[in-house]
DOMAR-396799 format. One record per atom (N, C-alpha, C): residue number from 0; z, y, x. Coordinates in steps of 0.1 Angstrom, whole numbers, plus 5000, padded with zeros to 4 digits. Last residue first. Layout:
<pos = NUM&c3 = Z&c2 = Y&c1 = X>
...
END
This chain:
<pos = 66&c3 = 5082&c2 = 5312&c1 = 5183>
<pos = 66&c3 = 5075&c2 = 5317&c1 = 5188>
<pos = 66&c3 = 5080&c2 = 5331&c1 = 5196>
<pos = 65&c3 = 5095&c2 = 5297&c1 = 5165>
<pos = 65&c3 = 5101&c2 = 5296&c1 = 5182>
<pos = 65&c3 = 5091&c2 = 5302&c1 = 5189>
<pos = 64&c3 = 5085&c2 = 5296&c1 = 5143>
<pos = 64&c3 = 5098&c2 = 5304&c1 = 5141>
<pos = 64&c3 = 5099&c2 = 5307&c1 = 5157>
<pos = 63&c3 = 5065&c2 = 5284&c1 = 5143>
<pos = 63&c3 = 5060&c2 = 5301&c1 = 5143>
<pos = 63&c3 = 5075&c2 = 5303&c1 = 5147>
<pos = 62&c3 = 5069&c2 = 5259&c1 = 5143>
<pos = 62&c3 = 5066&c2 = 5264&c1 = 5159>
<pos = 62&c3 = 5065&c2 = 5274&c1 = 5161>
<pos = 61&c3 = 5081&c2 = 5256&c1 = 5120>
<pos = 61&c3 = 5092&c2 = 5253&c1 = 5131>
<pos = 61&c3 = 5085&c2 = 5258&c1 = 5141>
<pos = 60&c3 = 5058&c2 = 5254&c1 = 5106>
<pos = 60&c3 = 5068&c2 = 5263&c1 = 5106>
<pos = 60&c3 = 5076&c2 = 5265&c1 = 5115>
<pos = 59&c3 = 5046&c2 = 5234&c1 = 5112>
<pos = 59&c3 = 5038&c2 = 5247&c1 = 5119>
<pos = 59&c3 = 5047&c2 = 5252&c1 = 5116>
<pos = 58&c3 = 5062&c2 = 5209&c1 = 5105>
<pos = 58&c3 = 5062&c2 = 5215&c1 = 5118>
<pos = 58&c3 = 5054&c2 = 5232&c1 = 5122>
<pos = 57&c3 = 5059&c2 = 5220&c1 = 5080>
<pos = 57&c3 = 5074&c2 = 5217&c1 = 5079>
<pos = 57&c3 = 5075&c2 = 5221&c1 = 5096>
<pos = 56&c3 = 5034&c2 = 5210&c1 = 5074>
<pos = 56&c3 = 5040&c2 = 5224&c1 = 5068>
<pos = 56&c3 = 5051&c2 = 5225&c1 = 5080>
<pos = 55&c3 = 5029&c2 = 5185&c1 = 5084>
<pos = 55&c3 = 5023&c2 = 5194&c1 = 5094>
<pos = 55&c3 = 5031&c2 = 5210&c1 = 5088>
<pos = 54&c3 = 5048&c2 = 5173&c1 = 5071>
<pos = 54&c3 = 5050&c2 = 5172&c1 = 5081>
<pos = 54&c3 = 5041&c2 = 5183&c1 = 5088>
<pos = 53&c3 = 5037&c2 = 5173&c1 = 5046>
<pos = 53&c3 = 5054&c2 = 5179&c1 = 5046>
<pos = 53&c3 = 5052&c2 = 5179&c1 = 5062>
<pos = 52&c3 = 5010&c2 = 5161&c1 = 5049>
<pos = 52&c3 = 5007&c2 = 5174&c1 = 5047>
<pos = 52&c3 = 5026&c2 = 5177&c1 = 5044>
<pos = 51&c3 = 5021&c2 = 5136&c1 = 5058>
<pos = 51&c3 = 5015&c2 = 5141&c1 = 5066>
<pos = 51&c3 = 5016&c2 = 5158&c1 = 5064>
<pos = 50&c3 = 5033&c2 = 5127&c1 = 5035>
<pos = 50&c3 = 5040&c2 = 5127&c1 = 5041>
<pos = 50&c3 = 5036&c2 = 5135&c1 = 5056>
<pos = 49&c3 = 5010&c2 = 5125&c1 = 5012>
<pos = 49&c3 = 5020&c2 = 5138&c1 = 5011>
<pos = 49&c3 = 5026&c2 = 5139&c1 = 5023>
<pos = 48&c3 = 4998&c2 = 5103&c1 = 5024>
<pos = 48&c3 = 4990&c2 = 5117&c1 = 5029>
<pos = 48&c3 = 5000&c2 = 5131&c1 = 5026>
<pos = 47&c3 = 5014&c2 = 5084&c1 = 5019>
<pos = 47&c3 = 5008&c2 = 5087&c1 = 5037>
<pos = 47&c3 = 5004&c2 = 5101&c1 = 5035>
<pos = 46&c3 = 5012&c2 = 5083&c1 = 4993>
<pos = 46&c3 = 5024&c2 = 5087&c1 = 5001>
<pos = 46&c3 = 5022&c2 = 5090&c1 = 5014>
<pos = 45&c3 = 4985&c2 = 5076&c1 = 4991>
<pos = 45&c3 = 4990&c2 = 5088&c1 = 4987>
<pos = 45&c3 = 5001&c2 = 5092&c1 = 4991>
<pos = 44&c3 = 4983&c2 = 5049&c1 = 5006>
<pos = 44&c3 = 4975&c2 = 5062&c1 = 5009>
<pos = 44&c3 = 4984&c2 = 5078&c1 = 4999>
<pos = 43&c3 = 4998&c2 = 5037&c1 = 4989>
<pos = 43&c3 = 5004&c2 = 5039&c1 = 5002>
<pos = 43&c3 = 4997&c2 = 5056&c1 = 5005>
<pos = 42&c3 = 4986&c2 = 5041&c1 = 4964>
<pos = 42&c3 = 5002&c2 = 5045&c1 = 4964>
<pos = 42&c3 = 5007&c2 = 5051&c1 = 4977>
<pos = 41&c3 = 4963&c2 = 5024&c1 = 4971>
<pos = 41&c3 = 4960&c2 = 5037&c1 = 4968>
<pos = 41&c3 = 4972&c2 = 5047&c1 = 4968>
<pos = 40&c3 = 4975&c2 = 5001&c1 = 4977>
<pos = 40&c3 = 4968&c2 = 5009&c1 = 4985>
<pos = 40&c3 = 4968&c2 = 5024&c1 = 4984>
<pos = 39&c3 = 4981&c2 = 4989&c1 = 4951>
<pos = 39&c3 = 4997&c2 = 4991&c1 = 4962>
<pos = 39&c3 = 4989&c2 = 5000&c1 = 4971>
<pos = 38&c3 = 4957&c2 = 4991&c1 = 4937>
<pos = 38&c3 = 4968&c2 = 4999&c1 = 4937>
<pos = 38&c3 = 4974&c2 = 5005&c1 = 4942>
<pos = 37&c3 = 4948&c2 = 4971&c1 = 4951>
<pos = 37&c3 = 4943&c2 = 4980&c1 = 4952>
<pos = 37&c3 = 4951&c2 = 4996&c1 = 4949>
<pos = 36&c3 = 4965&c2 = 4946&c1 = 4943>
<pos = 36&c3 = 4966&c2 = 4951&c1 = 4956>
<pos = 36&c3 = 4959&c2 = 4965&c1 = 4962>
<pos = 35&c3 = 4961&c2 = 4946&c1 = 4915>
<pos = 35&c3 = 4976&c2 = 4951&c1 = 4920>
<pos = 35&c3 = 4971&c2 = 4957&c1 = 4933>
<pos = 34&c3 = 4940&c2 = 4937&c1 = 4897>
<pos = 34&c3 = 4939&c2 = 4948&c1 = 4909>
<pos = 34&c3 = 4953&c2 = 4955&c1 = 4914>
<pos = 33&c3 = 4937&c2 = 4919&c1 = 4876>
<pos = 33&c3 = 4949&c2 = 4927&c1 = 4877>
<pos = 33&c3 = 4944&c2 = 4938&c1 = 4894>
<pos = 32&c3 = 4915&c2 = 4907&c1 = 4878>
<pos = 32&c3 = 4921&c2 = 4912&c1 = 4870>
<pos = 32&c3 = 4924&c2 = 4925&c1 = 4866>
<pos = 31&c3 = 4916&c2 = 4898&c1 = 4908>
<pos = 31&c3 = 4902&c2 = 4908&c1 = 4904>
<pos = 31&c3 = 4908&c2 = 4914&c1 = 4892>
<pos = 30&c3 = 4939&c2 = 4880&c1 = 4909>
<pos = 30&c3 = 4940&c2 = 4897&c1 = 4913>
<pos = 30&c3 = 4927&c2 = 4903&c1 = 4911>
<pos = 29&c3 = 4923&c2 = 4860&c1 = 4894>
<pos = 29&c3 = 4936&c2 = 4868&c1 = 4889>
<pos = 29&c3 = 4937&c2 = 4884&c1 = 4898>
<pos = 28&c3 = 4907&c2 = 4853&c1 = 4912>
<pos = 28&c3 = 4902&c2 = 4857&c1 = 4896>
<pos = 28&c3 = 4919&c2 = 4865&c1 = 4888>
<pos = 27&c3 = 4920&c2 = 4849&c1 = 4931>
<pos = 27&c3 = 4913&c2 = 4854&c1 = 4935>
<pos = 27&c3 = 4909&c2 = 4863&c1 = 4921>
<pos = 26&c3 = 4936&c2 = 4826&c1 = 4923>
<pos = 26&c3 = 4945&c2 = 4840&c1 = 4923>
<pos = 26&c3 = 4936&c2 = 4849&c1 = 4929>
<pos = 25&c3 = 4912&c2 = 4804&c1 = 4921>
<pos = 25&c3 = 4923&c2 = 4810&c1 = 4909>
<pos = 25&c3 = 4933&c2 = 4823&c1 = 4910>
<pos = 24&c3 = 4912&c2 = 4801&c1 = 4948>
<pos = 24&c3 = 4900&c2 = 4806&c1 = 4939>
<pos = 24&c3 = 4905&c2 = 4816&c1 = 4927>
<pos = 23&c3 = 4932&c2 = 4794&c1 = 4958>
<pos = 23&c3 = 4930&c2 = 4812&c1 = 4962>
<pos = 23&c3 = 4916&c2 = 4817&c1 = 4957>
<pos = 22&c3 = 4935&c2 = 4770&c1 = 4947>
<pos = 22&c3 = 4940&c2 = 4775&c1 = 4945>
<pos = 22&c3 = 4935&c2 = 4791&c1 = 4947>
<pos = 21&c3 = 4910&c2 = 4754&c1 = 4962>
<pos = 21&c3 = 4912&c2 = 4756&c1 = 4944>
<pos = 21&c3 = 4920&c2 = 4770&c1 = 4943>
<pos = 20&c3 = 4919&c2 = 4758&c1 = 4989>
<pos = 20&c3 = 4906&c2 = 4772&c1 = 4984>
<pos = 20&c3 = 4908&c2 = 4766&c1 = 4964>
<pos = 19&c3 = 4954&c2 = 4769&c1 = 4999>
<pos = 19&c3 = 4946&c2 = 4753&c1 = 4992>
<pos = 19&c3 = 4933&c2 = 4762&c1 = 4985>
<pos = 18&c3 = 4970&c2 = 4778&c1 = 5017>
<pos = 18&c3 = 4961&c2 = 4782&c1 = 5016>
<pos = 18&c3 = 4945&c2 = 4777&c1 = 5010>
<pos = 17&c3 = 5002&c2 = 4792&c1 = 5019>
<pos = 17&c3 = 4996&c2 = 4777&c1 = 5009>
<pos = 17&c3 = 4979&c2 = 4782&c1 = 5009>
<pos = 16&c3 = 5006&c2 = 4812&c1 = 5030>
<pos = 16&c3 = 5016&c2 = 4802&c1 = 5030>
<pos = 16&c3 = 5009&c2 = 4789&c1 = 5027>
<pos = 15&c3 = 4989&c2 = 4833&c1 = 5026>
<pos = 15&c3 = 4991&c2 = 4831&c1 = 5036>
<pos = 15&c3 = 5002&c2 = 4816&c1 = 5041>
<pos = 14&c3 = 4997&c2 = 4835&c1 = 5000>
<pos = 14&c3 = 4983&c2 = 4830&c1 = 5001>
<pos = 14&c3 = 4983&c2 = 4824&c1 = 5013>
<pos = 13&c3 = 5022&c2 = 4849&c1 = 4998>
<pos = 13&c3 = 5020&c2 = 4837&c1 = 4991>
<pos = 13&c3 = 5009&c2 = 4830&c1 = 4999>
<pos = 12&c3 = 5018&c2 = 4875&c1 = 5013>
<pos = 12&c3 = 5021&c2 = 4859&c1 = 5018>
<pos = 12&c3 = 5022&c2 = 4850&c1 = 5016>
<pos = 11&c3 = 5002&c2 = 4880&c1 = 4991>
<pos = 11&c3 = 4996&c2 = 4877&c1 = 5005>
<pos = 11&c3 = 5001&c2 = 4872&c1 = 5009>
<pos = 10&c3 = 5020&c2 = 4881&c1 = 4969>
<pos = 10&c3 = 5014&c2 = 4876&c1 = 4970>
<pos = 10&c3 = 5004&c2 = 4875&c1 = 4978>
<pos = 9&c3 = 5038&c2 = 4903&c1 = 4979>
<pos = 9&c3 = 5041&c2 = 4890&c1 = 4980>
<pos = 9&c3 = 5032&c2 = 4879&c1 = 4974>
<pos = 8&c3 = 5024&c2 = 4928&c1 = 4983>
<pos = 8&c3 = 5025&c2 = 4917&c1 = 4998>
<pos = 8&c3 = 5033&c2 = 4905&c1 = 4992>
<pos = 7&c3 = 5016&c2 = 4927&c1 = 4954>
<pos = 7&c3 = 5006&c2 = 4926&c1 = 4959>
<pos = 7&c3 = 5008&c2 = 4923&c1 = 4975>
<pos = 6&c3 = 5044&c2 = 4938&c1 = 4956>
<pos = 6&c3 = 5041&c2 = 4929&c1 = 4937>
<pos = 6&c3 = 5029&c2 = 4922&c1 = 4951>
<pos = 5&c3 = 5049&c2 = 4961&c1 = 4969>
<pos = 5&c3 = 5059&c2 = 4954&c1 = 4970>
<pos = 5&c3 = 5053&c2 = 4934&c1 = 4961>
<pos = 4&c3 = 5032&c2 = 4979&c1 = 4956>
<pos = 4&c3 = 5029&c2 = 4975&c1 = 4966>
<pos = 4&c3 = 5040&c2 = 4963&c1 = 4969>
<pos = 3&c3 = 5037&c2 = 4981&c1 = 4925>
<pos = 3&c3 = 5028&c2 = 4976&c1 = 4930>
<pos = 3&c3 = 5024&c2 = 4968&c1 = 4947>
<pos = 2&c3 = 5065&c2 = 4991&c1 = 4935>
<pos = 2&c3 = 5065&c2 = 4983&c1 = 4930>
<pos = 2&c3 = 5055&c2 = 4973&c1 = 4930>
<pos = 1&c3 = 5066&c2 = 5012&c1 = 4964>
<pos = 1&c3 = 5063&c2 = 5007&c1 = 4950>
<pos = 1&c3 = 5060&c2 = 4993&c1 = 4946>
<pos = 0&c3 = 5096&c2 = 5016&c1 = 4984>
<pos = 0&c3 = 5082&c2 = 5011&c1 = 4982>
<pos = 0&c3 = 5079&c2 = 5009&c1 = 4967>
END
């Protein structure tokens, strides 16, 4: 996992642990900032999509071969 994304679920569960609104006011203005969790997204999405397009190669190949 990246780092970003790894950085931005620990603080959701943070949030999800202590859910005081002062507080998630303040890490609200901090991740606008910092935009970690947008990141960790964009990372996923890109890993999701290489792992899709290895996978459709990888299978259309294997179905010409058994053809």
């Amino acid at each position: 996992m990246s780092q970003s994304f790894i950085t931005g679920m620990k603080k959701g569960m943070d949030i999800v642990a202590n859910p005081s609104p002062e507080r998630l006011q303040k890490l609200r203005e901090n991740l606008s900032k910092q935009d970690m969790v947008a990141e960790a997204w964009m990372a996923t999405g890109r890993q999701l999509t290489q792992a899709m397009n290895y996978y459709q190669k990888t299978n259309s190949a294997y179905t010409l071969k058994r053809k």
